[in-house]
C-alpha positions, 0 to 999 in steps of 0.5 A: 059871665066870664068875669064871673067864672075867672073869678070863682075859680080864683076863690077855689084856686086859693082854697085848695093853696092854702088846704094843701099847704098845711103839710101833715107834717106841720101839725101834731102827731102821735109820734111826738107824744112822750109816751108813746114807745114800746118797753124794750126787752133788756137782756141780762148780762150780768145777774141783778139783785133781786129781794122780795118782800115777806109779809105775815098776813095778820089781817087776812082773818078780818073783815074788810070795812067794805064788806061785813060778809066775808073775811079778806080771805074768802074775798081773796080765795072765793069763786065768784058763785060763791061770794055772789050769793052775798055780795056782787062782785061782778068778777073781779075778785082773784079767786086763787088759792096760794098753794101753802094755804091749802089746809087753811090761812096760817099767819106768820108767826115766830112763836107759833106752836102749829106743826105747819108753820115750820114747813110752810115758812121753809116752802117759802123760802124754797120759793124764793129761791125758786124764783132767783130771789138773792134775800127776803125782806122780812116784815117790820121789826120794831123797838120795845122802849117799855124794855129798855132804851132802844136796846130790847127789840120787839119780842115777836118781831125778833123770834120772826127774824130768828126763826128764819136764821135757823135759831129758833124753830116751832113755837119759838125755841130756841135750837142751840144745836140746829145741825141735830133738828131736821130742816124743813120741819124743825127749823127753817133751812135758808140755803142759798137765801139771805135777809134783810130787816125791815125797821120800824121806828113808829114808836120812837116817831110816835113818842110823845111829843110826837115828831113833827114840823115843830117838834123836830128830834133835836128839840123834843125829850126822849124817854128815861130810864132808872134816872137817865134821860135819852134823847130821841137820838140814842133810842135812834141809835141804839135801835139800829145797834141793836139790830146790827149786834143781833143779825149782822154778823150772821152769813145769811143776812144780806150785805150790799157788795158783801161787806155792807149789811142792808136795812130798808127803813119801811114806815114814816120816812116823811116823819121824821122830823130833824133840822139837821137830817144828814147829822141824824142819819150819820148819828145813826152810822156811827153808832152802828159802825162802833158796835158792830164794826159795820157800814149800813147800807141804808135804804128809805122806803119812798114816803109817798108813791108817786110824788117827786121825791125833792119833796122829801129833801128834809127827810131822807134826801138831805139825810143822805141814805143809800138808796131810795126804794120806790113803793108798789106803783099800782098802789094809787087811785088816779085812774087815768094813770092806769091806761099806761101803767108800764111808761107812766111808771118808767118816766116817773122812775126815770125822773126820780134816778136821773133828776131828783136824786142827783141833786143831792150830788151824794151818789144815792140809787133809786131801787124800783118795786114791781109786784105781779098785780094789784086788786083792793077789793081783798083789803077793803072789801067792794067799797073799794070798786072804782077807788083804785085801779084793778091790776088782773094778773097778766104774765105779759104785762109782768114781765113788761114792767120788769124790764121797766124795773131794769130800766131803771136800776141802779149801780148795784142792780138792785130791784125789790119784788111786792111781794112773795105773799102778799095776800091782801092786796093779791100782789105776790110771786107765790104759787096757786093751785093751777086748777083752782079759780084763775090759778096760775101754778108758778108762773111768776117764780119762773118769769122772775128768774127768767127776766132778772137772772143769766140761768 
C-alpha cells in the first residue's frame, strides 16, 4: 500500500514539475503582437502642409444602382424615418446637411450662371482656411485633344480653375479688373489659400490604341494635326506646358518650398505604360521647364490603396516622381482591416516611407491621406451594406489618425485631406447644420487646425 502511495505521489509530483515549468513568460503574449500599440499624440513644432481635396459633386443628383428610391442626396441628407418609409436603412446613413446646401445641392461649376455659386465657392475657401488648410486641390483637369495637340485644356475644367484665381466669376466671364467687382460675390477672393491642379491625362491614356503591357507609349501612334503627326509623348508634354503656361506664374498657386509649382497626377497612374518610365516623366520635366522656367514638383496618386507600391515600380517608381500620395484608406472592402484601422494603416504607410520608396534611392516622400469618415451607402445606394466598412464620424478617432498622417509625413510635411466636400462618400471637413440629423457644426475644421498647425 505503501508502494502505491510513493508512487502516486511520484506521478503528481512530476505533473505539477512539468505544469510549473511552463513559465508564462514562455508562451506567446499579446504584447508581442505588432499591432497592439497606442497611437501617440505628435506635438506640433513646426506647421505642416496641409491640402485638402475639392470636389464638384456632379453625381450627387443620381440615383445609386443600389437603390432607384432615392438621389445620393437625399441618402446623404435624409432622416433615417424619412428613407425608411422606402428603403431600410437600419441607421446608417449620414443624415447631415452640409451648411452651403441649405437652399439646395449645387454642382461646382466654373461656368454657372446661379447667383449662389460665387458665394458658396468662396464659403469654401473661407473654410479651408478655417480649418489651416495651405492650398486646395482642385478636381481633374483634362486635355481637349479635339482642339489641339495637348495645347487647348478642357474648357470646363479650366474656367473651374480660373474661377477660383479670381479671373472669372459667375457664369464664366471673365473679370479683367477684378479689384472693381466685390469679392465673395463676384468673383472668388483666396486670401491666404493657394491651389494646386489636379491632371487628368485619361484621354492621352485611353487614345486608341490604348496604352497597355504591349502598346507602351514609346511604340503606339499619337494623333495628327493639319499634316503633323505627334507621338504620345508631345500630347504629354505639352499638356503639362499647358497647364504651368495657364497657372504657374500665378501667386495663388502652390509651390513646394516656394520655388516648385505642385501637380497631383489624380487617374491611371498604374496605366501608363513606358519602357522607359523615368525617360517619360523626365520628358515631361523639360518641356515644362522650357516653357515656363519651372521645376514641377510631381506628385502620383497611389494606383491601388492598399498594395505595395514596388508594384507599381514600372510606372511612376522608376518614373521617379516626387511624391507618392496615398489614397483614402478607408476606401477598401476587407472587413477585418477595420477592427484596426488607425495601426493597419500606419504599418502600411510605414512600410511604403521606409521600405518600398527608398528602393528607388531618388529621394521620393510618401504624402498620407486621411478623411473624417467614410460610408458608400451615399454612392452605391444599400446594395453596398456589408461590401465596405462603414466609417461613422468620431472626432477621436479623427484626430487619431492625424497623427498617424504625422507619423508618417515626409520631409516637406506634406498631408492631404479627402476632402472638403466630398459628399458621396460622407468624407469631408465641411461644416453642417449642428441641429440637424447627426450634424456636427465645424468640428472638423477646427481639429484640422488644431492637430496640423502651431496656432
Amino acid at each position: 500500500m505503501n508502494m502505491k502511495r510513493l508512487k502516486l505521489f511520484t506521478y503528481y509530483a512530476i505533473a505539477l514539475s512539468a505544469l510549473t515549468a511552463c513559465s508564462k513568460d514562455e508562451g506567446p503574449s499579446i504584447d508581442d503582437y505588432f499591432l497592439n500599440y497606442e497611437i501617440p499624440e505628435i506635438p506640433v513644432t513646426e506647421d505642416y502642409q496641409i491640402g485638402i481635396f475639392y470636389n464638384k459633386n456632379g453625381d450627387m443628383k443620381q440615383t445609386p444602382n443600389g437603390d432607384a428610391n432615392f438621389t445620393r442626396w437625399e441618402i446623404l441628407t435624409k432622416l433615417d424615418a424619412e428613407l425608411n418609409s422606402k428603403t431600410n436603412y437600419n441607421n446608417l446613413t449620414p443624415q447631415v446637411m452640409p451648411k452651403s446646401q441649405q437652399e439646395g445641392l449645387l454642382e461646382v461649376k466654373g461656368d454657372d450662371q446661379s447667383y449662389r455659386m460665387i458665394p458658396m465657392v468662396q464659403e469654401h475657401v473661407d473654410g479651408c482656411i478655417e480649418a489651416g488648410a495651405d492650398f486646395m486641390i482642385l478636381p481633374e483637369l483634362g486635355v481637349d485633344l479635339n482642339q489641339g495637340p495637348g495645347t487647348r485644356l478642357s474648357k470646363g475644367d479650366s474656367l473651374l480653375v480660373t474661377m477660383f484665381l479670381g479671373r472669372s466669376g459667375r457664369g464664366g466671364n471673365k473679370l479683367p479688373m477684378p479689384h472693381l467687382g466685390q469679392p465673395g460675390r463676384d468673383f472668388v477672393d483666396l486670401k491666404t489659400m493657394k491651389i494646386v491642379v489636379s491632371i487628368n491625362w485619361n484621354s492621352i491614356v485611353d487614345l486608341q490604341p490604348k496604352l497597355s503591357s504591349s502598346n507602351c507609349i514609346e511604340d503606339v501612334p499619337g494623333k495628327s494635326y493639319n499634316g503633323v503627326d505627334y507621338t504620345r509623348q508631345q500630347l504629354l508634354n505639352n499638356f503639362f506646358s499647358e497647364v504651368g503656361k495657364c497657372f504657374f506664374d500665378d501667386d495663388a498657386y502652390y509651390k513646394v518650398g516656394g520655388t516648385r509649382p505642385m501637380v497631383y497626377i489624380k487617374n491611371k497612374t498604374g496605366e501608363m505604360y513606358a519602357k522607359n518610365s523615368k525617360a517619360m516623366y523626365d520628358s515631361i520635366r523639360r518641356a515644362v521647364k522650357e516653357a515656363t522656367g519651372y521645376d514641377i514638383y510631381i506628385v502620383a496618386e497611389s494606383a491601388d490603396v492598399w498594395c505595395n507600391q514596388m508594384r507599381y515600380q514600372y510606372f511612376y517608381m522608376q518614373g521617379d516622381v516626387d511624391a507618392v500620395a496615398s489614397r483614402n484608406m478607408y476606401d477598401q472592402s476587407e472587413m477585418t482591416r477595420s477592427y484596426m484601422y488607425p495601426q493597419m494603416i500606419d504599418q502600411n504607410w510605414k512600410y511604403n516611407r521606409e521600405v518600398a520608396l527608398p528602393a528607388f534611392g531618388n529621394g521620393m516622400e510618401y504624402i498620407p491621406t486621411i478623411g473624417p469618415g467614410w460610408n458608400k451607402l451615399v454612392q452605391d445606394g444599400r446594395g453596398a451594406i456589408g461590401n465596405t466598412p462603414i466609417v461613422e464620424r468620431n472626432p477621436d478617432t479623427y484626430r487619431t489618425m492625424c497623427n498617424v498622417a504625422k507619423m508618417n509625413a515626409g520631409p516637406s510635411r506634406l498631408i492631404f485631406i479627402d476632402s472638403y466636400n466630398k459628399y458621396n462618400f460622407n468624407s469631408f471637413i465641411e461644416p453642417t447644420v449642428e441641429d440637424y440629423g447627426k450634424g456636427y457644426g465645424d468640428t472638423y475644421l477646427k481639429i484640422t487646425r488644431q492637430q496640423f498647425k502651431k496656432n
